[in-house]
N, CA, C and O of each residue as an XYZ file, in Angstrom:
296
protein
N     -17.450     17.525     12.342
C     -16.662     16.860     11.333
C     -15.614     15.964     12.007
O     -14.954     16.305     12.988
N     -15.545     14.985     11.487
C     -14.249     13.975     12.125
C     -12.997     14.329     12.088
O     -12.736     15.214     11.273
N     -12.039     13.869     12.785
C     -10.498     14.429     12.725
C      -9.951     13.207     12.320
O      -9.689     12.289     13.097
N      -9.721     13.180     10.740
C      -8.779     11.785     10.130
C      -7.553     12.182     10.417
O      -6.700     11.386     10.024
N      -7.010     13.441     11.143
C      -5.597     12.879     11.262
C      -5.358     12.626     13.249
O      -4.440     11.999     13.777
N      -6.431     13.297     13.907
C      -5.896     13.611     15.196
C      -6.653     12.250     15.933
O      -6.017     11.860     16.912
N      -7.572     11.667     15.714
C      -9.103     10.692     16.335
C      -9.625     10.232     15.568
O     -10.815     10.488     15.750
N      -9.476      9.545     14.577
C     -10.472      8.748     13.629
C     -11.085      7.661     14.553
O     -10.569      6.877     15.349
N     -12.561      7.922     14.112
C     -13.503      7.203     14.747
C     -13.023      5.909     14.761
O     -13.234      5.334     15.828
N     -12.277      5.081     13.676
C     -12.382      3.392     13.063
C     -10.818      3.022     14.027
O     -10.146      2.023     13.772
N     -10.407      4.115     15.227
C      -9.190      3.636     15.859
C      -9.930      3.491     16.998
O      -9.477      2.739     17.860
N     -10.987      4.056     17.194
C     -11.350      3.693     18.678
C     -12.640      3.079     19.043
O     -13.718      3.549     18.679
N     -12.501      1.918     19.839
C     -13.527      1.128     19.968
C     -13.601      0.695     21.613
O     -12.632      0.358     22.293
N     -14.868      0.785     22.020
C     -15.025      0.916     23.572
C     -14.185      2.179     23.925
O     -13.939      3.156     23.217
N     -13.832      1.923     25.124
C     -13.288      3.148     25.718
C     -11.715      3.157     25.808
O     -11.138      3.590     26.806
N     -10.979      2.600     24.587
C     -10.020      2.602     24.915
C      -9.942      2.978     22.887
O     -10.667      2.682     21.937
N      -8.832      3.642     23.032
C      -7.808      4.222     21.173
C      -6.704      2.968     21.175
O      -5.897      2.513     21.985
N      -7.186      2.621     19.608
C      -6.189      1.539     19.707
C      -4.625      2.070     19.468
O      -3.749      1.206     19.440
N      -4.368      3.036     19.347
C      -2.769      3.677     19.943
C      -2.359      3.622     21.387
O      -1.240      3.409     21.852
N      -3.543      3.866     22.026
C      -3.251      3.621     23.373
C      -2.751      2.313     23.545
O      -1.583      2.057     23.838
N      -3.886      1.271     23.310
C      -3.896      0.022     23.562
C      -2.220     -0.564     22.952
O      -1.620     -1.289     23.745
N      -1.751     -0.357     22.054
C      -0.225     -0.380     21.206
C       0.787      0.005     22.238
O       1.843     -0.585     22.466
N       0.262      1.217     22.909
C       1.618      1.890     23.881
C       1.753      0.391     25.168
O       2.754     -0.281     25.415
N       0.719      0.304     25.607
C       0.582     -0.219     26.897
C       0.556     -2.047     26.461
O       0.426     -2.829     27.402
N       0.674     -2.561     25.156
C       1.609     -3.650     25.106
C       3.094     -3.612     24.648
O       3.931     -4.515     24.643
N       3.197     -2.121     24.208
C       4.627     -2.252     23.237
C       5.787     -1.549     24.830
O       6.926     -1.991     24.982
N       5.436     -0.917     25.400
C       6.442     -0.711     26.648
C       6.903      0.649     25.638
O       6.645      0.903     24.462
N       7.460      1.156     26.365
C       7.901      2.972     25.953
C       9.120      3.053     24.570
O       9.307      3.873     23.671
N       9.911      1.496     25.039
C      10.997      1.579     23.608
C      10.263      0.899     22.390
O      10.812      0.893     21.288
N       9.353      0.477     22.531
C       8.502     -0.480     21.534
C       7.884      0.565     20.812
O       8.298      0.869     19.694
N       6.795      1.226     21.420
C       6.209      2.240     21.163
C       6.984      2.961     20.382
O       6.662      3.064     19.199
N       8.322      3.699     20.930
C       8.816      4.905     20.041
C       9.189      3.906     18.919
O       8.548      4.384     17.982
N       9.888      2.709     18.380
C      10.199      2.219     17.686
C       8.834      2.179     16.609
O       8.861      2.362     15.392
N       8.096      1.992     17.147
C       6.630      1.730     16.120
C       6.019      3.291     15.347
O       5.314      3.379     14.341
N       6.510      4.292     16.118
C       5.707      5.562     16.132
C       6.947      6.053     15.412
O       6.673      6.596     14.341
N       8.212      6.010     15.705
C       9.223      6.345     14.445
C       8.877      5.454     12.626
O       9.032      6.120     11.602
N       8.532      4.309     12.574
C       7.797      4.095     11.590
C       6.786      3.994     11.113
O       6.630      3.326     10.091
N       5.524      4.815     11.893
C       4.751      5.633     11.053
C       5.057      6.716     10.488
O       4.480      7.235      9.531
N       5.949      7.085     11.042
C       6.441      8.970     10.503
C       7.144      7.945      9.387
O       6.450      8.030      8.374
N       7.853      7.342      9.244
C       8.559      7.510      7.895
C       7.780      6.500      6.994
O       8.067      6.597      5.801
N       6.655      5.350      7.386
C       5.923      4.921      6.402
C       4.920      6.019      5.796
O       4.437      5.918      4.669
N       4.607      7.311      6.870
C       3.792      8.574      6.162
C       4.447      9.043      5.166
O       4.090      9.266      4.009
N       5.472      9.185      5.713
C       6.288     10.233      4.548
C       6.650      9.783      3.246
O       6.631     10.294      2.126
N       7.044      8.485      3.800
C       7.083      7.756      2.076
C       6.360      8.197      1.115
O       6.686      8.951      0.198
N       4.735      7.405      1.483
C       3.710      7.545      0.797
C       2.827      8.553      0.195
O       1.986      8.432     -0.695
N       3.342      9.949      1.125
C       3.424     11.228      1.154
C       3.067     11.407     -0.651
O       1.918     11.220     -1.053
N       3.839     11.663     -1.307
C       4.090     11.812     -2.920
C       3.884     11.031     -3.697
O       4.120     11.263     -4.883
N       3.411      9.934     -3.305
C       2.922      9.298     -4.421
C       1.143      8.546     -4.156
O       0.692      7.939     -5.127
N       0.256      8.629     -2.882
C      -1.079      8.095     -2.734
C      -2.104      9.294     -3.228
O      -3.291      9.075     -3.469
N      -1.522     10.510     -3.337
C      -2.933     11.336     -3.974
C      -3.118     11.944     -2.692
O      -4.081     12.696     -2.848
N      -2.694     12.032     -1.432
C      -3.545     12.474      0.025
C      -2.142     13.238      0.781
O      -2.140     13.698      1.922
N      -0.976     13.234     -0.180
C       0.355     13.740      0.667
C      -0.104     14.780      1.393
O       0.585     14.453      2.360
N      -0.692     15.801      1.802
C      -0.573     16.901      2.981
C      -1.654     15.966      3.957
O      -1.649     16.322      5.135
N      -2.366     15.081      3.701
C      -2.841     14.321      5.124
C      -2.009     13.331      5.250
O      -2.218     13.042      6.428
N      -1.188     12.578      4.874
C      -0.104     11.929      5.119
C       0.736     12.691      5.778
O       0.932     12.471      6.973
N       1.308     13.605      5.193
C       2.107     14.526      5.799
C       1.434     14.834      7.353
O       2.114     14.469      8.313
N       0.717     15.195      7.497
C       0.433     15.954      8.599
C      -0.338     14.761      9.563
O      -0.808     15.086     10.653
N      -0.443     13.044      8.951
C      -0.183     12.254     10.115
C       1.288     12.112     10.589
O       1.705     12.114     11.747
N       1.860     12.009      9.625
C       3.558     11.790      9.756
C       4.006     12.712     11.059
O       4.810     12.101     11.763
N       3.763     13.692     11.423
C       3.347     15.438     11.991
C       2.832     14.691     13.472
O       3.441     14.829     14.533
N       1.791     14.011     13.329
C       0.859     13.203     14.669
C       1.839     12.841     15.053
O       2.397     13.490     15.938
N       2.514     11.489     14.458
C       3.425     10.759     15.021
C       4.567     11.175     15.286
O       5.166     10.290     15.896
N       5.281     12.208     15.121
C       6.176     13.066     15.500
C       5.840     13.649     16.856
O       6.456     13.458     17.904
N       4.850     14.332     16.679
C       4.468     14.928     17.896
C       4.246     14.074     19.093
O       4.641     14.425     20.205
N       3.477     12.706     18.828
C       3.532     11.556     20.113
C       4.901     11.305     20.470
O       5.240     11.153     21.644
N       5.657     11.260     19.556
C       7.146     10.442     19.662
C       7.914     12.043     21.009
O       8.230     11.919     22.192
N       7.946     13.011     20.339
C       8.483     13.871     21.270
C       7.963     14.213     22.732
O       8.528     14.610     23.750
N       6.498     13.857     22.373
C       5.605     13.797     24.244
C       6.299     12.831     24.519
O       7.102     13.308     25.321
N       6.618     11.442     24.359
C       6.948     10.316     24.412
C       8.523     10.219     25.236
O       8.908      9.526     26.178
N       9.171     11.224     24.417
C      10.826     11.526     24.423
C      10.532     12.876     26.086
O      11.251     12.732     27.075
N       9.726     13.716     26.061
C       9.831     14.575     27.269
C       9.523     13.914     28.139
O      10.280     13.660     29.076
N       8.076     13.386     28.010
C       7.944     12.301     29.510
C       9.104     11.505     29.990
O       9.092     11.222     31.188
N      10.335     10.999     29.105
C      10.900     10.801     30.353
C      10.999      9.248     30.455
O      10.072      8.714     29.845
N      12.033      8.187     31.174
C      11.882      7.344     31.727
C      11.174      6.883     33.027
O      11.231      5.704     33.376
């Protein structure tokens, strides 16, 4: 079964995830800036698209990148 919140197939093409590809033009403050507004464009939408606990629990993804993001470090 596919993982729509962790690997959706329609993000990755060739051998590269287009999140990856985002980190490695956006530079580490770009990135967290972009990945702090998915968590809160998730959450928005959360309660009102019909899908709030998979919204929610991308919102959750992007949290979790943002804090790997924040331990790794400068």
């Amino acid at each position: 079964m596919e993982d729509l919140i962790n690997s959706p197939k329609h993000y990755t093409q060739g051998s590269i995830e287009c999140l990856d590809a985002i980190e490695s033009m956006l530079g580490k403050l770009g990135f967290a800036d972009y990945l702090r507004g998915n968590i809160m464009k998730y959450l928005w939408r959360a309660p009102h698209k019909g899908s709030g606990p998979q919204d929610v629990a991308k919102a959750k993804f992007y949290m979790d990148r943002l804090a790997k993001l924040a331990e790794d470090g400068d």
